[in-house]
C-alpha positions as CSV (number, residue, x, y, z in Angstrom):
1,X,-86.7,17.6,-133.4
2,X,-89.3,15.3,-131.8
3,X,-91.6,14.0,-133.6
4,X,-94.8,13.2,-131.5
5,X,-97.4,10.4,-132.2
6,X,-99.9,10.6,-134.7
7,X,-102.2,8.2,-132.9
8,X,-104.9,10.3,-131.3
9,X,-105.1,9.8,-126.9
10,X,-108.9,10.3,-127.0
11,X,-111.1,10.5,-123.7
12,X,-113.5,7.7,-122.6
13,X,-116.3,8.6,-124.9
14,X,-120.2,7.3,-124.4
15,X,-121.8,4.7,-126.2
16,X,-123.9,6.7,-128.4
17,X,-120.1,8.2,-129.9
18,X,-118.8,4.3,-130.4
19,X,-119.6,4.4,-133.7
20,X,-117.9,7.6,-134.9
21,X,-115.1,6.1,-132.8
22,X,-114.4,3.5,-134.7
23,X,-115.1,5.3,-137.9
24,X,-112.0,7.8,-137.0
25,X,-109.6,5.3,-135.9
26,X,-110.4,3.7,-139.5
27,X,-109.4,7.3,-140.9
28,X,-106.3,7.8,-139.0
29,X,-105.4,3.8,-140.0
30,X,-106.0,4.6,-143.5
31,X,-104.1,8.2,-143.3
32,X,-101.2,6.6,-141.3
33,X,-101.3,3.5,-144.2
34,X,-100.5,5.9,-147.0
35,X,-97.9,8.2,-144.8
36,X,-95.8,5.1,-145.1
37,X,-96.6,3.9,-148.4
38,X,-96.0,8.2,-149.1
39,X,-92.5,7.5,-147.2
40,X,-92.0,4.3,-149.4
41,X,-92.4,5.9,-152.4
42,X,-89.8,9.1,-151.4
43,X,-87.3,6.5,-150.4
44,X,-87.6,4.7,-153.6
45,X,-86.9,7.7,-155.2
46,X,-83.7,8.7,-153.5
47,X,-82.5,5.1,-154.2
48,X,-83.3,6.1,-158.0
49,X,-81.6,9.3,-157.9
50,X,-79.0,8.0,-156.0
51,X,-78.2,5.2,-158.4
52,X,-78.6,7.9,-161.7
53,X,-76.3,10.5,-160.3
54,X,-74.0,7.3,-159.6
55,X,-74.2,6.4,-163.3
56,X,-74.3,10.1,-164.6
57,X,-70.8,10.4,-162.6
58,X,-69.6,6.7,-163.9
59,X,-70.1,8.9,-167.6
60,X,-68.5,11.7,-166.4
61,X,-65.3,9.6,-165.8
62,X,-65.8,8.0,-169.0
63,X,-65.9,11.7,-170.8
64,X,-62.8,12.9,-168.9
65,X,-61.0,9.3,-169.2
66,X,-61.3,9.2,-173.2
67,X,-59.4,12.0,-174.8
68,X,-56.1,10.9,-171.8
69,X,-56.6,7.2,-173.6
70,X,-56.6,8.8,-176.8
71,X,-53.5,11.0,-176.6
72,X,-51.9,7.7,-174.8
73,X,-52.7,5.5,-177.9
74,X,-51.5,8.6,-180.4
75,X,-47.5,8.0,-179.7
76,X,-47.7,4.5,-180.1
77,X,-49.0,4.8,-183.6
78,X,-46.3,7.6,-184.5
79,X,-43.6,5.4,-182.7
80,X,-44.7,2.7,-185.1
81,X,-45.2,4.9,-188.1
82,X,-41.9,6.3,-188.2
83,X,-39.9,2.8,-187.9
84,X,-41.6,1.5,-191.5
85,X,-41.0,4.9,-192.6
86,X,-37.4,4.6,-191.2
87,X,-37.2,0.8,-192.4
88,X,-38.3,1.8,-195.8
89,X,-35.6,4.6,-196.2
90,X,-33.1,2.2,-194.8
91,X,-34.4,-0.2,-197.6
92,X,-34.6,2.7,-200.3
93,X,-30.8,4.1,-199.7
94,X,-28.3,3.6,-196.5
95,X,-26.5,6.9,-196.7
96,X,-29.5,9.1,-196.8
97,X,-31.3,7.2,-193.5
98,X,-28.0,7.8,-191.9
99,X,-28.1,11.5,-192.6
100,X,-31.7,11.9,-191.8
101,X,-31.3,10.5,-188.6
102,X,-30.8,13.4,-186.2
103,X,-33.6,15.3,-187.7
104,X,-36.2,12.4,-187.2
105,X,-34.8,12.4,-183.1
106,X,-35.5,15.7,-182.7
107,X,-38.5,16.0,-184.1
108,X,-39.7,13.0,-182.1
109,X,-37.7,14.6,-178.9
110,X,-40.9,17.9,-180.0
111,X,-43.1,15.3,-180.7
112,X,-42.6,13.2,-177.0
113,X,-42.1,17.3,-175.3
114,X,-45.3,17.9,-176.9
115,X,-47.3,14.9,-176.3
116,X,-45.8,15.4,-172.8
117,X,-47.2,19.0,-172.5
118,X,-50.4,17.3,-174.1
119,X,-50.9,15.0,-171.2
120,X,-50.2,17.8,-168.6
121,X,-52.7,20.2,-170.1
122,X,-55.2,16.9,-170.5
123,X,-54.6,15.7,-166.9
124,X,-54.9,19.7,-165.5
125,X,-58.3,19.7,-167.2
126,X,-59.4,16.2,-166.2
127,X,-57.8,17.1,-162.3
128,X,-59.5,20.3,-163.0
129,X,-62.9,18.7,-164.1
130,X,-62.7,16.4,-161.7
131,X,-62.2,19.6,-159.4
132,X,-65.4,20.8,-160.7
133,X,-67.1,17.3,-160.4
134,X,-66.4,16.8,-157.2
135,X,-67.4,20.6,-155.9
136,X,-70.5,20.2,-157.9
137,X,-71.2,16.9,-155.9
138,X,-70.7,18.3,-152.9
139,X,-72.7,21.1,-153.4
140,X,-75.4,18.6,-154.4
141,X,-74.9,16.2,-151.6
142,X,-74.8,19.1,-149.5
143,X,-78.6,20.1,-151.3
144,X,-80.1,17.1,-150.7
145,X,-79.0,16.6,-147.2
146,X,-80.8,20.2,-146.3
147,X,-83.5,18.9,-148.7
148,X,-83.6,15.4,-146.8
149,X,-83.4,17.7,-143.6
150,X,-86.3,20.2,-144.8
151,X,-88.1,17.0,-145.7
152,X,-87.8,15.8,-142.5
153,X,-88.7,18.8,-140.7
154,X,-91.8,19.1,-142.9
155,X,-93.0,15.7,-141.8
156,X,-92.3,16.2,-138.1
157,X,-94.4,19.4,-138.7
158,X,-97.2,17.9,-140.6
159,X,-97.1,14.9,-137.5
160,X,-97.3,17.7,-135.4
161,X,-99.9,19.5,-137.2
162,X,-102.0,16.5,-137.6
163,X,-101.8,16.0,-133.8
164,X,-103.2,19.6,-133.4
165,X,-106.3,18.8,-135.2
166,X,-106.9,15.8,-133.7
167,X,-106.5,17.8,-130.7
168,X,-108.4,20.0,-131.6
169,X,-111.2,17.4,-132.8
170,X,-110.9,15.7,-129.3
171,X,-111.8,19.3,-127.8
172,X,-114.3,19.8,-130.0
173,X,-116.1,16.6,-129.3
174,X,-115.8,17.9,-125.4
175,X,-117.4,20.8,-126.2
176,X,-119.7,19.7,-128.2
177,X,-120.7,16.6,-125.4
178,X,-120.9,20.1,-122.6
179,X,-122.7,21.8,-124.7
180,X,-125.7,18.7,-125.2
181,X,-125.4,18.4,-121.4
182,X,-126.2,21.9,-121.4
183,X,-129.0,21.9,-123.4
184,X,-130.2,18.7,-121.5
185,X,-130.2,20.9,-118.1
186,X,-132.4,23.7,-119.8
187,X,-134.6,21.4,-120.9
188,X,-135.0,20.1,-117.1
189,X,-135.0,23.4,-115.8
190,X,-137.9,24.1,-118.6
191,X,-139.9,21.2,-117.5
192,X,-139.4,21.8,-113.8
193,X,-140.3,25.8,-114.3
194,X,-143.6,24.3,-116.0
195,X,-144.4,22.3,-113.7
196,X,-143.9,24.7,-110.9
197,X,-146.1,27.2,-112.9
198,X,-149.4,24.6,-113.4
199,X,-148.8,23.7,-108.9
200,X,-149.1,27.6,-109.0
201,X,-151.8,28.0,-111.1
202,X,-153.4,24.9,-109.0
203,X,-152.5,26.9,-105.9
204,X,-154.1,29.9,-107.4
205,X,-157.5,28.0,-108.6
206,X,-157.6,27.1,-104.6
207,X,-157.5,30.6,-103.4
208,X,-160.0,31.5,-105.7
209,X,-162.2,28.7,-104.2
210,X,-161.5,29.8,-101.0
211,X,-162.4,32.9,-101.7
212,X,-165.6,32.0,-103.5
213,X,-166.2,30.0,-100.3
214,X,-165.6,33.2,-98.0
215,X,-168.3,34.7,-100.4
216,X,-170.8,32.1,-99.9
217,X,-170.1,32.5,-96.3
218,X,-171.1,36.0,-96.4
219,X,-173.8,35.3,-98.0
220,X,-175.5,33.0,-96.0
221,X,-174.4,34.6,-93.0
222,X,-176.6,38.0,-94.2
223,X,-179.1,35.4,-95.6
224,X,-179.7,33.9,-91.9
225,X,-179.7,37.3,-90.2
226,X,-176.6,36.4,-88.4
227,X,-174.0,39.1,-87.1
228,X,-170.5,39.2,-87.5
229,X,-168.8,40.6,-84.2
230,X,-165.0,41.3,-84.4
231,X,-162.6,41.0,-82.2
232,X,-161.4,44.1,-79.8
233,X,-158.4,44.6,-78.5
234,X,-158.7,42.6,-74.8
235,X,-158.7,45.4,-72.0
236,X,-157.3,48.3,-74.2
237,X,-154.2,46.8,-74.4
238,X,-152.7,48.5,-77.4
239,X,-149.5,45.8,-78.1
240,X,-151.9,43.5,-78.3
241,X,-151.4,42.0,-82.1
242,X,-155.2,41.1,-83.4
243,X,-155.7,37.8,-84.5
244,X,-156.1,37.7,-88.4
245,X,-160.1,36.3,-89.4
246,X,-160.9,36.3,-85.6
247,X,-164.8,37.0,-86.0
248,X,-167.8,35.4,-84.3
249,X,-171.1,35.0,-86.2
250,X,-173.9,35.2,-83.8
251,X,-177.8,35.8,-84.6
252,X,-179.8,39.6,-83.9
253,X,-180.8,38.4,-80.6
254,X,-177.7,37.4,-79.3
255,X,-175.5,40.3,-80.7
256,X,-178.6,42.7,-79.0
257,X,-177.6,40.3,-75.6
258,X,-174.3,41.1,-75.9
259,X,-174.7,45.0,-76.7
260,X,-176.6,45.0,-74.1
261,X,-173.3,43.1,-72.1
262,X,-171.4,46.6,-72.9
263,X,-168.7,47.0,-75.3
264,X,-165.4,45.0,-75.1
265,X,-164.3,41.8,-76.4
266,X,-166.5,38.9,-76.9
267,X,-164.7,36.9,-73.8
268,X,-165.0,40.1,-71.7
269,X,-168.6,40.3,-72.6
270,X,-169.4,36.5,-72.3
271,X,-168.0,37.1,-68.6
272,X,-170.0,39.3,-68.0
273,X,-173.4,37.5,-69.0
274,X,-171.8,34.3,-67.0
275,X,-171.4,36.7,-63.8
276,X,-175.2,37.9,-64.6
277,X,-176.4,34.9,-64.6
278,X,-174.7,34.0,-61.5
279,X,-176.7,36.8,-59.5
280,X,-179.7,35.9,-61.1
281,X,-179.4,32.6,-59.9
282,X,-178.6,33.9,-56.3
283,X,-181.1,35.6,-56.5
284,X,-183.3,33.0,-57.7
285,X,-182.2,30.6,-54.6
286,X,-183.0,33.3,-52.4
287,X,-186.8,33.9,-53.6
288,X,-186.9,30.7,-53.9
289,X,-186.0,30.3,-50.0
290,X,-188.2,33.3,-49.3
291,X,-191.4,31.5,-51.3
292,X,-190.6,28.5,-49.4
293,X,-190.9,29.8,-46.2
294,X,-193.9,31.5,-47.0
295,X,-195.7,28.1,-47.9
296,X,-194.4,27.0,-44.9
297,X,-196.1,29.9,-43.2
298,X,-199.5,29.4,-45.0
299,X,-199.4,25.2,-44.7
300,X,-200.1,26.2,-40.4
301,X,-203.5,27.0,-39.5
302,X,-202.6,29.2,-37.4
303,X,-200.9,30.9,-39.9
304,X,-203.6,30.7,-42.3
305,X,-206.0,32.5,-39.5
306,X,-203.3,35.0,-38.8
307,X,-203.1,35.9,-42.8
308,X,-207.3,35.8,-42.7
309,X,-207.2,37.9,-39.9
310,X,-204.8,40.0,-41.4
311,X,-206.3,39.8,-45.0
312,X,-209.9,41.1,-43.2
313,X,-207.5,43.8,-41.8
314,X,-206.2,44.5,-45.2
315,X,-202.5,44.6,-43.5
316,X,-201.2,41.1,-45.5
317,X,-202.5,42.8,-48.7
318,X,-198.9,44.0,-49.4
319,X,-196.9,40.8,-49.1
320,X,-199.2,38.8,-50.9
321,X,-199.2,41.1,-53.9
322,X,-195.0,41.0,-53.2
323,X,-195.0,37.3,-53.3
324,X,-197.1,37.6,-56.6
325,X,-194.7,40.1,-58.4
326,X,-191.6,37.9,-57.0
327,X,-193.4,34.9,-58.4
328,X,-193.6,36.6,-61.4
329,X,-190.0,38.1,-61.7
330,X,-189.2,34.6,-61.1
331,X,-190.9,32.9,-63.8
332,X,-189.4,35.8,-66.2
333,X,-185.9,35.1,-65.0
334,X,-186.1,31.6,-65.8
335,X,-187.5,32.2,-69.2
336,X,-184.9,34.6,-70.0
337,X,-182.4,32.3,-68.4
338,X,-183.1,29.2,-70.5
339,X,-183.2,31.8,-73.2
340,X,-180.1,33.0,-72.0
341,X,-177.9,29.9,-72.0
342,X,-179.8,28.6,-75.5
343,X,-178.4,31.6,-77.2
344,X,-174.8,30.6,-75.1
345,X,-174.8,27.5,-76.2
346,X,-175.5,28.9,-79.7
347,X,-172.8,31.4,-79.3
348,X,-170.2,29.0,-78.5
349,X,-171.4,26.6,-80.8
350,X,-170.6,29.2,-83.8
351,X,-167.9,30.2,-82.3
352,X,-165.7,27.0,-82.4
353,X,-167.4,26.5,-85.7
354,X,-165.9,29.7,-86.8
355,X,-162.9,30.0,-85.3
356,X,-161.9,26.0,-86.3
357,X,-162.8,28.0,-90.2
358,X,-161.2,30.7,-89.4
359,X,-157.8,28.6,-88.2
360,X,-158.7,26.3,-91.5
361,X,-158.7,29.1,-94.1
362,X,-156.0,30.8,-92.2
363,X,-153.7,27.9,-92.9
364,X,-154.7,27.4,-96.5
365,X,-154.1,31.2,-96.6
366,X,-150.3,30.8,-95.2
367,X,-149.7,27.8,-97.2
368,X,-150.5,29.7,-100.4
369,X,-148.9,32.1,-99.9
370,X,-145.6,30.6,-98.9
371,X,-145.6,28.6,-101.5
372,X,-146.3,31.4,-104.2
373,X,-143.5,32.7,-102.4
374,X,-141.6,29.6,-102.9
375,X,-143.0,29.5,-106.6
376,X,-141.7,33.0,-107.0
377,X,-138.3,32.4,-105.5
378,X,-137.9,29.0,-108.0
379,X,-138.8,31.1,-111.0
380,X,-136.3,33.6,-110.3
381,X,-134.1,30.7,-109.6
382,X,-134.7,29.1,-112.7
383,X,-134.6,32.5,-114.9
384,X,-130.9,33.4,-113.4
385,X,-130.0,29.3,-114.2
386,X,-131.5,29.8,-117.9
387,X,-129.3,33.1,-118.7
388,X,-126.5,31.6,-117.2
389,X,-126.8,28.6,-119.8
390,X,-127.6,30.3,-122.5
391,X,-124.4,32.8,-121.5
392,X,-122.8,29.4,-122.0
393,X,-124.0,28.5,-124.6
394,X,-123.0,31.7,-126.4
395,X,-119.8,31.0,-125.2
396,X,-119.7,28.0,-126.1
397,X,-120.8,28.5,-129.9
398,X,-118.3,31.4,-130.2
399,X,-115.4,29.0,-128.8
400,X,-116.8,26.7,-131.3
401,X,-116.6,28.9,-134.3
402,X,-113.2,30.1,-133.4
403,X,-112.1,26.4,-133.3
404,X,-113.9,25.3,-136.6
405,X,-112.1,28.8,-138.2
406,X,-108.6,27.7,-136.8
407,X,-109.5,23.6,-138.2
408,X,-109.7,25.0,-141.3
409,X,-107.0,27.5,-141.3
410,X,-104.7,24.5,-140.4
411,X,-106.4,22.1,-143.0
412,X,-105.6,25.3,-145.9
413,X,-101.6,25.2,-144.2
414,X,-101.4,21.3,-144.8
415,X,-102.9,20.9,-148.3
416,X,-100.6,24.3,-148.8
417,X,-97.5,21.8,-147.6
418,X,-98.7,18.8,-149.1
419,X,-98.6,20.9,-152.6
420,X,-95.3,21.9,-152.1
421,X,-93.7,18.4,-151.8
């Protein structure tokens, strides 16, 4: 089995995480200082055992080695016994040593047969023991090599586990830098929806200016007398789309001009005045031809006679009462003709005046409203951004928790194997 690092690959982290950098790398020096000193110690203490069963077997030997020494050193005291026992009969009386002397051989023939069977039964229960030793080594060799193996595979597992959590620590941190970037977008997107909501409320404020403005218009238009004329569709033209605010303040005089124009739209009407005035000023010319001939006529003497003559006759009555009502006519056409293009002038003066207004507040109208649209569109915008991050973030805490739960869960399993060894 592998056994894979237990230095942690960590990610380039910021600078604000420098110091909790070095702080864990201290950590993991420290906890891969006493893994060796740990190992040290375990090594030390095989070396220990090893050299105690060494001297425990040495013992052994010594047990199993004594009583074959001391049944070896047995016949050498009864061989010398029995010759001073022998010597001493011989020295007591010769004819009974002679006579004893077959007995003594056969008993030490039983003696040497037993010692013999002695040293068999002894060497069977030493080769026996020894046997035994040697099984029971074995089996305790065999022991500590699984132990040494078990060992083994419980530090490759606790390297292993260790390289989870800092795994697991190195994903944590991840999550834990997404999740601050997370929070850092909401509170852009916070500040960006506030700010769009005071430019709205701004944009707001200026409509209701406008609209007190409109009011004030209204009211000094009924203050002044004026009239407000709309516009008609030109020529009964039904497709026609109306032009939005496209009115024309005019004063009593000039709207009574202009109802008396017919009814229509204001161009059609204004046309119509303009061709009005056209024939009126024909037709001024032509009296004014007429009245010039006729002074022409009455500068002659003769022609002054003539209309004497005729006067006294009573037959140039007529035309001189006609010259005087043409006079007349005249003098009230020009009056209402000045009066005429005054209010004209007046009339197109207040209607550029109005309509450049009208186009103003028209704008600021379409610019209000498209960006309230816009306003609208950014909040919705920025609502479906906010649940989306705080979907994340919920996510993100519950990922969190279930990491924290497994940290600890591996943490419980290590302090678990740590306690067994």
């Amino acid at each position: 089995m592998g056994t894979p690092g237990s230095g942690r690959k960590r990610t380039p982290m910021k600078d604000r995480f420098s110091a909790e950098d070095e702080a864990l790398g201290h950590i993991a020096r420290e906890a891969e200082a006493r893994l060796a000193a740990k190992r040290a110690a375990r090594a030390e203490a095989r070396d220990i055992r090893m050299r105690e069963l060494e001297r425990q077997q040495k013992e052994l030997e010594e047990k199993t080695d004594k009583p074959y020494s001391d049944l070896y050193t047995r016949p050498a005291s009864r061989n010398s016994a029995t010759p001073l026992s022998g010597n001493s009969s011989r020295r007591g009386s010769g004819d009974t040593s002679s006579l004893a002397d077959p007995d003594t051989s056969l008993s030490e023939l039983r003696d040497i047969y037993d010692l013999k069977d002695q040293i068999q039964d002894v060497e069977g229960r030493y080769m026996q023991g020894l046997k035994e030793l040697k099984e029971s080594l074995a089996e305790v060799e065999e022991k500590y090599k699984k132990a040494m193996v078990s060992n083994a595979q419980l530090d490759n597992e606790k390297n292993n586990l260790i390289y989870q959590v800092d795994t697991l620590k190195d994903v944590i941190e991840e999550r834990e830098e997404q999740l601050a970037e997370y929070y850092r977008e909401n509170e852009e997107k916070t500040k960006e929806l506030e700010r769009q909501k005071h430019m709205c409320s701004v944009l707001q404020h200026k409509v209701n200016e406008l609209k007190e403005s409109l009011c004030q218009r209204d009211e000094l238009i009924e203050k002044h007398g004026l009239v407000i004329i709309p516009e008609v569709t030109p020529n009964g033209d039904i497709n026609h789309k109306p032009v939005i605010g496209a009115i024309t303040v005019v004063s009593q005089e000039a709207a009574q001009v202009l109802e008396s124009a017919g009814e229509g739209p204001l161009d059609v009407r204004l046309r119509k005045l303009a061709g009005e005035k056209e024939e009126l000023l024909s037709q001024i010319k032509k009296l004014k031809l007429q009245l010039e001939e006729a002074r022409q006529k009455s500068s002659r003497p003769e022609s002054i006679n003539a209309d004497l003559t005729g006067l006294e006759n009573g037959s140039d009555l007529q035309l001189i009462e006609m010259q005087r009502d043409a006079n007349r006519q005249i003098s009230d056409f020009k009056f209402k003709l000045s009066k005429a293009e005054q209010d004209i002038t007046t009339l197109e003066q207040n209607v550029l005046r109005l309509e450049g207004q009208v186009v103003r507040y028209k704008t600021a109208a379409e610019n209000a409203e498209k960006v309230e649209d816009e306003l609208k569109a950014e909040k919705r915008k920025l609502q479906r951004e906010l649940r989306t991050a705080l979907d994340r973030t919920d996510e993100m805490e519950m990922t969190n928790s279930h990491l924290v739960k497994r940290l600890e869960k591996m943490k419980a399993n290590r302090t678990a194997l740590l306690s067994q060894q």
